[in-house]
N, C-alpha and C positions, 0 to 999 in steps of 0.2 A: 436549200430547198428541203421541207422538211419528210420525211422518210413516211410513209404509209404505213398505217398499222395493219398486217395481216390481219383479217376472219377470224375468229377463233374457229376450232374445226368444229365439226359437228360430231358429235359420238353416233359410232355406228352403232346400226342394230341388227341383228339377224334374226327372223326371222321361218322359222322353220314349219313344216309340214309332212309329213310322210303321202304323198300323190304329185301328180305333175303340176300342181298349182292352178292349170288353165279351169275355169268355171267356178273356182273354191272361194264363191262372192265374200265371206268371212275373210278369209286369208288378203284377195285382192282393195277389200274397203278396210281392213286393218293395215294395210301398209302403206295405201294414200295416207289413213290417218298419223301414221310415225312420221313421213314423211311433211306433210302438214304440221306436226309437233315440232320439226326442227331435224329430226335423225337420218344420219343416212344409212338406207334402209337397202335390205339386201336377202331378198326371198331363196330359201333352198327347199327344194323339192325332191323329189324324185326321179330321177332317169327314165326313159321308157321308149322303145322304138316306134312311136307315133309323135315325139316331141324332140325340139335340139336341145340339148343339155345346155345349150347357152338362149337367154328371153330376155324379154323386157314386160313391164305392166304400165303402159302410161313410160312414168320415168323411173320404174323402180326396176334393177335386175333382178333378172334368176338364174341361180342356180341350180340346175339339174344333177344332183349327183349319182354316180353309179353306186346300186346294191347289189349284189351277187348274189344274197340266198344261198349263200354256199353251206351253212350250217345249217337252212333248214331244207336244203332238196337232203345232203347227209340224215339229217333227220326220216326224211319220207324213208328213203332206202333202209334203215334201218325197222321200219317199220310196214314194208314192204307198200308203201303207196307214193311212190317216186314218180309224182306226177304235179302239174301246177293244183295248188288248192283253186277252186273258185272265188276268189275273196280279190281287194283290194290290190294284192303283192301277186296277182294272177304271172304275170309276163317275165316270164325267165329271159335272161339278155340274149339277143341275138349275137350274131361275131363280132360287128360295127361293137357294139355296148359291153362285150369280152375286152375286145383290144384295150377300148376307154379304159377299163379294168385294171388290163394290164400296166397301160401307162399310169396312171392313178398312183400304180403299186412303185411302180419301179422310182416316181416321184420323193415317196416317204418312205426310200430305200433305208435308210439309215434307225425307221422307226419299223422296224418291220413287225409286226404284231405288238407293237403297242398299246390300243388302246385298251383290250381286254387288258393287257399285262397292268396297264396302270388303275383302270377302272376295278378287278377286284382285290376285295381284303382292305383297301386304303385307310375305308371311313365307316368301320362298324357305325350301325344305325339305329337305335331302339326303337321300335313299334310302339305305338297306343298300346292301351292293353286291351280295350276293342276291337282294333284292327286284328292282332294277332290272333287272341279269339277265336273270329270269323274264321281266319286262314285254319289253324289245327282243328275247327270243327271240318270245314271242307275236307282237309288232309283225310279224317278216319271216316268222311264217310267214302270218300274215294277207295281205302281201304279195306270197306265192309263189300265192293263189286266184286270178289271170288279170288280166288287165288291166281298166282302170274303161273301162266302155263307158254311154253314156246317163248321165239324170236320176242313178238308185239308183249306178252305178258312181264316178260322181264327189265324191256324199255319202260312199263309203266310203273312196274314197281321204283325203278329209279326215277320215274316222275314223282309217285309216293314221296319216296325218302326225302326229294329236291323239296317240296314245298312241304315237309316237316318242319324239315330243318330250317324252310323261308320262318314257318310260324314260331318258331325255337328263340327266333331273330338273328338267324344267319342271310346276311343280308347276299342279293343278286342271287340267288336259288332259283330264281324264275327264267333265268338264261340258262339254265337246264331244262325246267318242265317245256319250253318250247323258245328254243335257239334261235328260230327266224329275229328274237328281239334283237338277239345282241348283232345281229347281219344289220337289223338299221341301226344299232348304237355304231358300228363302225362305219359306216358311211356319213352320218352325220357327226360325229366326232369328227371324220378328220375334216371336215368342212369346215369347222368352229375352231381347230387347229390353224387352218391356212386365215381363215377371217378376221380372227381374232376381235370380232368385235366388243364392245363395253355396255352390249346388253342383249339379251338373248327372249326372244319370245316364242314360245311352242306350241304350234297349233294341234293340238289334241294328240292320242297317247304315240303315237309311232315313235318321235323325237325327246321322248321324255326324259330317258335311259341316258341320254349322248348330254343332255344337257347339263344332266349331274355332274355324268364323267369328268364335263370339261373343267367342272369345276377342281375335280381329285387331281386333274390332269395337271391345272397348273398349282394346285395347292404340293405336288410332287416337286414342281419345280421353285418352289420360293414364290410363286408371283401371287399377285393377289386376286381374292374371287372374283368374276362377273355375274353383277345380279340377275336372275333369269324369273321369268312367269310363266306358270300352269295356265294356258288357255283351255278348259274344258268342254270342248263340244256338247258333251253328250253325257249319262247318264253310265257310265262305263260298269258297274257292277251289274246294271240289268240287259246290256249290250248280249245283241240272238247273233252270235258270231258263227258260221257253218265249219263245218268239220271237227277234227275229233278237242273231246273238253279239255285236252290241255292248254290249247291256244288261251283259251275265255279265264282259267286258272291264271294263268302268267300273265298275263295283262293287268286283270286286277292286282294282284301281286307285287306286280312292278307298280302301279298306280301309288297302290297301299304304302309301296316303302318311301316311293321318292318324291310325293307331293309332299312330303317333311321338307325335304330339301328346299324347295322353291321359294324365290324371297315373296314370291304372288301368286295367289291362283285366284282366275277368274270363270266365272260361270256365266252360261245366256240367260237362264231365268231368277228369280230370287227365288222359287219351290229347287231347283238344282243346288243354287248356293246356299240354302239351308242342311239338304239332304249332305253336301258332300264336308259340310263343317263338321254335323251329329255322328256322321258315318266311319270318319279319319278321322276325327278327336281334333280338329282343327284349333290354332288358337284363336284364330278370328275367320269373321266368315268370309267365302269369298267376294270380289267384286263381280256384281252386274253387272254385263257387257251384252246388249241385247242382238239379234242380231236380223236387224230392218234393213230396208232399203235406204239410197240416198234419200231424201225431198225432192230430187231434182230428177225428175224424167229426162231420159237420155235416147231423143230417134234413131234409130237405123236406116243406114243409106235404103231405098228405096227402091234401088239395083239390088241389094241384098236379102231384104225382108221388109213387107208392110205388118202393119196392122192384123192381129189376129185376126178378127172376125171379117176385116177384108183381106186376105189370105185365106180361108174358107167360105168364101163369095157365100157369105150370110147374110141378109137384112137385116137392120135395127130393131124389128117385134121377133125377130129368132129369140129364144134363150136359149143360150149356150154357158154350159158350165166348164170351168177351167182347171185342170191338175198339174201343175207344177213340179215335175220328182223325178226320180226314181220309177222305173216300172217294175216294181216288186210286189209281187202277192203280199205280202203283208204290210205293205204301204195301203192296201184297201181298194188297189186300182179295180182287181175283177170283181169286188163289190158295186163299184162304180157302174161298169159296163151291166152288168145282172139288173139296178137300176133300171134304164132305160126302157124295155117294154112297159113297165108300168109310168111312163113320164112321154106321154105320146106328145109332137115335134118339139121335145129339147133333144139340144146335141152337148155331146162332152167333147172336149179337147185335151186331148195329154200330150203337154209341152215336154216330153218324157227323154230319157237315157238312148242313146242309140241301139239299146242290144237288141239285137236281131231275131235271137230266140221268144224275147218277151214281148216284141212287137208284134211277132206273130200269133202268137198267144191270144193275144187281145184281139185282134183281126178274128180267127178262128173264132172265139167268145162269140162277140159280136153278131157272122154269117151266121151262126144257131141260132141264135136268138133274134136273126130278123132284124138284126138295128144296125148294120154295117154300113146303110148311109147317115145314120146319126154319130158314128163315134171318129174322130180324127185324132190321128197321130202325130205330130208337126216338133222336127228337130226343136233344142234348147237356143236362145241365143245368147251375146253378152249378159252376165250379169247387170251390169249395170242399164242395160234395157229394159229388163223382165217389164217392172211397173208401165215403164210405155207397149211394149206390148202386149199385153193382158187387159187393159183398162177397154178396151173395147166389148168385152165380156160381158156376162151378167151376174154372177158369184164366182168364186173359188171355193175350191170342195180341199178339205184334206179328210183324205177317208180311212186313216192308220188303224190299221187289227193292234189290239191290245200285246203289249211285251213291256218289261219294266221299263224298259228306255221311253218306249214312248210314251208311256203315263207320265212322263216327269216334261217330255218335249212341249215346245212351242218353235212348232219348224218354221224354217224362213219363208215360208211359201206363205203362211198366214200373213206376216207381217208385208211382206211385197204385194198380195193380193188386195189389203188396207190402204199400203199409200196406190196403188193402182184405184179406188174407189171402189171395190169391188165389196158385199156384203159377202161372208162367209158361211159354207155348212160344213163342221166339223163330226166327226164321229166322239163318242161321249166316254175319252179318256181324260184324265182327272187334269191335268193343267190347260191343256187345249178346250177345252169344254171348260173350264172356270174362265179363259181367256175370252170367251165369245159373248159367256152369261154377262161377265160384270160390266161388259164394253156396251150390250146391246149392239153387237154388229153382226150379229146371223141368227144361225139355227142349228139344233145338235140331234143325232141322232144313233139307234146302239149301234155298235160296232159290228161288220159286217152282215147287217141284217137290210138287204136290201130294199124290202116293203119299208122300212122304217126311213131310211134312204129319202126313198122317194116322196112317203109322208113330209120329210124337211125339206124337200126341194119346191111342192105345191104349197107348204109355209111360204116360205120365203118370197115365192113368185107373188104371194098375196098382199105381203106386207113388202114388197119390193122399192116402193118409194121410201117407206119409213126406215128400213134397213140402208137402204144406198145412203141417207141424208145424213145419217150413223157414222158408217163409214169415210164419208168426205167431210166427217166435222175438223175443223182446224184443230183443235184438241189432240184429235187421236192420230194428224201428222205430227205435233209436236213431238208426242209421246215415244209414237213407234218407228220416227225417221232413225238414220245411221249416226246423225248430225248429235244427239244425245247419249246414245253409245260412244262417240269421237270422245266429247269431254269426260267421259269415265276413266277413258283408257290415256289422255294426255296427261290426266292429272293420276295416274298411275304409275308411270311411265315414269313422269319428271319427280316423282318423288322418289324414284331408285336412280336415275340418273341424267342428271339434269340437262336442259337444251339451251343454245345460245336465245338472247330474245327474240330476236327475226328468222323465222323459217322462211324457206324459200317460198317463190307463188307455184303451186302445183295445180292441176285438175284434180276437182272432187271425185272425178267418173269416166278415168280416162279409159279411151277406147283400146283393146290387146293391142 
């Protein structure tokens, strides 16, 4: 009888993110797609006491790992602000996510301080002579702020010297100017340690540091590289990051040295993957990888969530405008709201972030200005919904205050808003605003200036048929669906390392 030929295996992929993965539609429609390519795919995230350290996505796991911030709460103390930053890395571990810690440690007993130990010194790195440049112009103007006087004055001069010497082309200097990096280089190292997978994908800068590492890690040991890719979100040297400028320093820094390293880097826009070629002296430019929705509208049980505009028991001649995001002032939300007295019965909707303090915000906005039955606030759901519940609407607005990041953006909300059928009003920053001109599918107007605002909302209500006909042209689902980003990144992917020919059948849009 003759013997069956095993499968061949599938090369695994990891995967990586610096957040708990849940909502990060980028991260969760990039890893149907690996998985779709043939890979088996394996998401690492970040730990956090509102999530289990162990998930699934559809069929994909995750992993949660613990970070500890132990070197940068040291840092705060040091600098007398020994308190959580408000940022991303907000939530210091509770005891539950200490213990995790501890077992972690007690795991990789035998590597105990490893990765720093093997990550620096290994793989001196030469800088562009661009890149470098930029960094020692920063360095002296950092410099030129007054002499170190005290405690904080002395910690910064040693931020000084750290990122001279990054520009000198001493490589990893930036795991001094702000330490929180190497707290997720070690948690996502030794993730990549137990994984071991044969290809590595990073979704924007937290994971960047670790991916390198693992490379020095096993080039220490004799073994051979795993090829890994720069997914770039975002526009990182114009990134409005809160708290003191070391953080904004070392990030670029770190971006600067180790996007050398990566066998791939890819960007969401071609204005991104130009800027970050000219910027880093790249040798080639990166890949577009855009970042749309599926094609495929995906309902919500109906026990769970209906229909926007029937969840706000609005009629079909309401116009209701829709924001998709973040509820952050400089996302353009309270331009939004200011809006509305001049736009008498339209309502907004912000599909927004749950923070409590900013929802209030908006609320109080609103009661002043008389339009608090106009404006609604309504939890986020699956990604992979947004486009079915939004499409009941009548535009999507993205109303971003100008910052270099978001002159380079085309946030996911516009593209979800598109395959939803929705015509667009964007505020008049340079790639968002060329995104809407060249398509004809809205209208633009300046940036927090809310007469202006509302002038493109009375547009658009007028030319509202000719706009929506725009927006639901077959064309511009071809263009802006996930389904064309998918083939970017399979044919990126298998040319660093290759998939069997049959991948398995998966869901395009699987539900969490």
């Amino acid at each position: 009888m003759p013997v069956a030929t095993p499968a061949p295996r599938r090369p695994r992929m990891a995967m990586l993110v610096g957040n708990q993965v849940v909502g990060d539609s980028r991260v969760e429609k990039a890893a149907v797609s690996a998985v779709r390519a043939g890979y088996d795919v394996v998401v690492v995230g970040v730990s956090h006491r509102t999530t289990f350290n162990l998930g699934r996505y559809g069929s994909v796991p995750i992993l949660r790992v613990p970070v500890t911030f132990r070197r940068h709460l040291a840092w705060q103390t040091l600098h007398g602000t020994a308190r959580p930053d408000a940022t991303d890395w907000s939530a210091v571990l509770d005891p539950e996510e200490a213990a995790a810690m501890t077992a972690w440690d007690l795991a990789h007993e035998s590597g105990a301080g490893l990765p720093q130990a093997v990550v620096r010194g290994l793989s001196p790195h030469a800088l562009p002579d661009g890149a470098r440049g930029r960094l020692g112009r920063a360095a002296r103007r950092l410099g030129r702020l007054g002499p170190a006087r005290g405690r904080r004055g002395r910690a910064a001069a040693r931020g000084r010297r750290a990122l001279k010497n990054f520009a000198a082309g001493r490589t990893g200097a930036w795991r001094e100017v702000w330490p929180l990096i190497a707290d997720y280089e070690d948690g996502f190292l030794r993730a990549l340690i137990d994984l071991a997978p044969d290809l590595v994908h990073v979704h924007d800068r937290h994971p960047l540091p670790a991916a390198a590492a693992y490379d020095r890690y096993r080039a220490a040991r004799g073994l051979s590289p795993v090829p890994w890719v720069y997914d770039a979100h975002e526009w990182l040297p114009g990134q409005m990051m809160p708290g003191p400028v070391d953080q904004r320093i070392a990030w670029k820094a770190a971006e600067a040295e180790l996007i050398h390293e990566a066998d791939a880097v890819v960007a969401v826009t071609d204005g991104l993957a130009d800027r970050m070629r000219e910027y880093h002296a790249l040798p080639e430019r990166p890949v577009t990888v855009i970042n749309g929705p599926w094609g495929t509208q995906v309902p919500m049980d109906p026990a769970e969530r209906l229909p926007l505009r029937t969840e706000l028991g609005l009629s079909d001649d309401v116009p209701l405008l829709v924001y998709v995001g973040k509820l952050a002032e400089v996302r353009g939300v309270g331009t939004l709201v200011d809006a509305l007295p001049l736009l008498p019965g339209v309502h907004v909707a912000f599909v927004g972030s749950p923070d409590p303090g900013a929802r209030q915000g908006l609320r109080d906005r609103a009661a002043q200005l008389d339009v608090a039955d106009r404006m609604h606030i309504v939890d986020y759901v699956p990604s992979a919904s947004v486009t079915w519940y939004v499409s009941s609407a009548t535009a999507g607005v993205s109303p971003l205050l100008p910052t270099p990041a978001h002159e380079s953006a085309v946030a996911t909300k516009l593209r979800e808003c598109l395959l939803a059928g929705l015509p667009l009003i964007v505020s008049d920053l340079r790639e968002q605003a060329r995104f809407v001109r060249e398509q004809g599918v809205g209208t633009v107007f300046a940036p927090g200036d809310a007469a202006d605002l509302a002038r493109a909302v009375r547009d658009l209500l007028a030319r509202r048929t000719e706009l929506t006909a725009a927006a639901r042209s077959p064309e511009i689902t071809a263009r802006h669906g996930w389904e064309a980003a998918e083939r970017a990144l399979h044919g990126l992917w298998r040319r660093l390392v290759p998939t069997p020919a049959a991948p398995p059948p998966v869901e395009i849009a699987p539900d969490p």
